[in-house]
C-alpha positions as CSV (number, residue, x, y, z in Angstrom):
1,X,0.0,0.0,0.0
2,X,1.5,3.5,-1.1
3,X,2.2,5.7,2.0
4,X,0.8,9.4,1.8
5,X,1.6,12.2,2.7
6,X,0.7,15.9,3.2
7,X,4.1,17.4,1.0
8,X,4.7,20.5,1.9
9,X,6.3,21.9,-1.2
10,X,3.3,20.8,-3.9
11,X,0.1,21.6,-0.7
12,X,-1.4,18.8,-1.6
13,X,-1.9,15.3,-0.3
14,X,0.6,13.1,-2.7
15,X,2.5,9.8,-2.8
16,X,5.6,9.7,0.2
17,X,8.9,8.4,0.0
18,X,9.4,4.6,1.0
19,X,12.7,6.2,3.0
20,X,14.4,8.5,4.5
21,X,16.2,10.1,2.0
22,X,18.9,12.4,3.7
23,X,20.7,11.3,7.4
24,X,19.3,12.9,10.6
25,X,16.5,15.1,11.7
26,X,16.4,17.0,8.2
27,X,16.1,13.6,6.7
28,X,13.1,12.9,9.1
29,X,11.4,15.8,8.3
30,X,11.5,15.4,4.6
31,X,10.4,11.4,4.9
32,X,7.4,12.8,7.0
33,X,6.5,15.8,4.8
34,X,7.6,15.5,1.4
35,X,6.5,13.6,-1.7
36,X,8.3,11.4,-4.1
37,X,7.6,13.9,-6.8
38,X,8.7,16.9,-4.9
39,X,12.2,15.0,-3.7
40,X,12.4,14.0,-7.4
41,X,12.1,17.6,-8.4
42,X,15.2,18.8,-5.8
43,X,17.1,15.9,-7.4
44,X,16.8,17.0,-10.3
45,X,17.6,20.8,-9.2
46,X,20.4,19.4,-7.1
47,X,22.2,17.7,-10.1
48,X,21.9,21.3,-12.3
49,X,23.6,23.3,-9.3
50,X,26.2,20.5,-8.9
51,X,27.3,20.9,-12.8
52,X,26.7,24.9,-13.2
53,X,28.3,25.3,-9.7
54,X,30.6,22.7,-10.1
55,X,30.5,21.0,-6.8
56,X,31.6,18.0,-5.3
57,X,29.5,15.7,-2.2
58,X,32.9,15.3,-1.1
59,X,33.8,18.9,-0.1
60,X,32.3,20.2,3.1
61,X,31.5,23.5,2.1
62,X,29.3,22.3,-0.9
63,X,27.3,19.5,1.2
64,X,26.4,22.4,3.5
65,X,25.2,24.7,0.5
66,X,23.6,21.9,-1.1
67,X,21.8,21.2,2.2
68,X,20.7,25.2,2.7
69,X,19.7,24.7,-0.9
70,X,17.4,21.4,-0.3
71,X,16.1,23.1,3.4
72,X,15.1,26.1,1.0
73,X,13.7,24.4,-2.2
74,X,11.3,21.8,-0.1
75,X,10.5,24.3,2.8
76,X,11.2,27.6,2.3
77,X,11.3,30.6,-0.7
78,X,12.5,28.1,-3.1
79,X,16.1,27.4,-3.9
80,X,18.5,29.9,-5.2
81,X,17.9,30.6,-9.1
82,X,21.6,30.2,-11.2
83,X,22.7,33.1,-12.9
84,X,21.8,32.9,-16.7
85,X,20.1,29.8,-16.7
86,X,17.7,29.3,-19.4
87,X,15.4,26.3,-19.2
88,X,15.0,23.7,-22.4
């Protein structure tokens, strides 16, 4: 049976994540109020700030941007927009 949740990013009742998908409290937070489709779409804005920013999980200081990034794209004002970006 698909688990649902109330995601906070779309408003609207939606299909949840079968687990958590980030380590700690954050990671509890977004298991219990996001949706599969709304991690799917900070994946996907995650990957375009890795390449245009050219960052690396490996580095410190990029994990903690990427991780203000995700806090702010799935609860907040949305994530940080990239200078001269131009959607397909």
């Amino acid at each position: 049976m698909t688990r649902m949740v109330h995601c906070s990013k779309l408003g609207k009742e939606a299909e949840g994540l079968e687990r958590m998908p980030y380590p700690g409290d954050l990671g509890q937070r977004i298991y219990n109020e996001i949706s599969k489709q709304a991690w799917q779409e900070w994946v996907n804005h995650q990957t375009m700030l890795m390449n245009e920013y050219r960052l690396s999980p490996i580095n410190a200081k990029d994990r903690k941007f990427l991780e203000e990034e995700m806090e702010k794209f799935l609860f907040g004002e949305g994530a940080s927009k990239i200078d001269n970006f131009v959607p397909e």
